[in-house]
Structures are given as C-alpha cells and as structure tokens.
VOGU-3710 file (C-alpha; in Angstrom, 3 decimals, decimal comma):
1> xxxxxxxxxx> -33,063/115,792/109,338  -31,911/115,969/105,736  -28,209/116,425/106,425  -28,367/113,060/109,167  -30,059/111,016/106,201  -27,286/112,521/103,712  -24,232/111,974/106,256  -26,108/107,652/106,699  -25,992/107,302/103,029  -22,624/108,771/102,591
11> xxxxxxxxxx> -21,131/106,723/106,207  -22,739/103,806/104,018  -21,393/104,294/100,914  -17,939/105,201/102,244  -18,096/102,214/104,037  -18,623/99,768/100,637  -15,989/101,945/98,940  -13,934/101,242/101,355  -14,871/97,271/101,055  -14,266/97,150/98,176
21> xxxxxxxxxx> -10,904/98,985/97,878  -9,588/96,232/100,631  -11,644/93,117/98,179  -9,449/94,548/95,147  -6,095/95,067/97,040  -6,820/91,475/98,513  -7,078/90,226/95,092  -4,047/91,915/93,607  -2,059/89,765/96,596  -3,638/87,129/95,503
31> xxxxxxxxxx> -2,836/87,324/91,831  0,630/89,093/92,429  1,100/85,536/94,604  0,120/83,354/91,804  1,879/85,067/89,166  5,039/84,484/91,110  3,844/80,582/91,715  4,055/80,329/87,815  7,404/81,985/87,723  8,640/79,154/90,229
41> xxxxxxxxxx> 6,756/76,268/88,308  7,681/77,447/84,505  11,709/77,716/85,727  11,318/74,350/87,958  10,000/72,733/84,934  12,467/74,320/82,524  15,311/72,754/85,281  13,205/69,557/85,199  13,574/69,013/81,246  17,100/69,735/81,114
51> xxxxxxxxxx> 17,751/66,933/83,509  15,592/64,660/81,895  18,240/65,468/78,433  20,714/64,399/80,445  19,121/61,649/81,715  17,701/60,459/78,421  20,996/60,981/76,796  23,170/58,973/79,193  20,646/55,910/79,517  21,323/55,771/75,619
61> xxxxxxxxxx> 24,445/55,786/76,251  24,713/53,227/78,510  22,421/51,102/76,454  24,346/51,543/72,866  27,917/50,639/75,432  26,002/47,410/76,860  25,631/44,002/74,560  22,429/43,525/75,931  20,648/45,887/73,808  22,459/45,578/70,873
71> xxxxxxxxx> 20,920/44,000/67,717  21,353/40,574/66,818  20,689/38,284/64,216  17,694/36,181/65,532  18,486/33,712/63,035  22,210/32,769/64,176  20,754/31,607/67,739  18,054/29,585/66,240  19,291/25,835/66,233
//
C-alpha cells in the first residue's frame, strides 16, 4: 500500500514538474517574441527619425528659398 501512495505522489509531482517545465518554455516564447518586437520597433523608429532629418531639413529649405517666410521690415509696409 506504501509503494501505490509513493508511485500517486510521485505521478503527481511529475505531473506539476512537468507543468511547469511547459509554463516556463511558454514564457521563454513569449519573451523571446517580445524581445524581437523591440528589435523591430527600436530599428523602425531609428528609420523613422532619419526621415523626419530629411524631412525637417528640406521643409527649411524650402522655406529659407520661398519669400513668404522671409523677414521683413514691418515698418516699410506700414502706411
């Protein structure tokens, strides 16, 4: 009767080993998943930045090339 009660407890404790091997292996997926997510974002937003340079830089541009934006002397178009 001993040895059935022993060969329960271990059948039950193999069993939550064994849980909890798959629960940790699960979460490694998980985390191996996200880590990769991050990857993506950082170098998307890396991509993202450089194109807003350029953007910046030729909206400048095109500002400092366009009269409209230039300074003037507020006190030549007074009457």
């Amino acid at each position: 009767v001993n040895c059935r009660v022993c060969d329960l407890e271990n059948q039950a404790e193999l069993e939550e080993k064994t849980r909890l091997i798959n629960q940790v292996l699960e979460l490694q997926h998980t985390l191996e998943d996200l880590s990769a997510r991050v990857d993506a974002v950082k170098e998307e937003n890396l991509k993202l930045k450089s194109e807003n340079q350029v953007l910046g830089q030729y909206i400048e541009n095109l500002m400092s090339a366009s009269s409209v934006f230039q300074t003037t002397d507020t006190k030549s178009k007074r009457k």
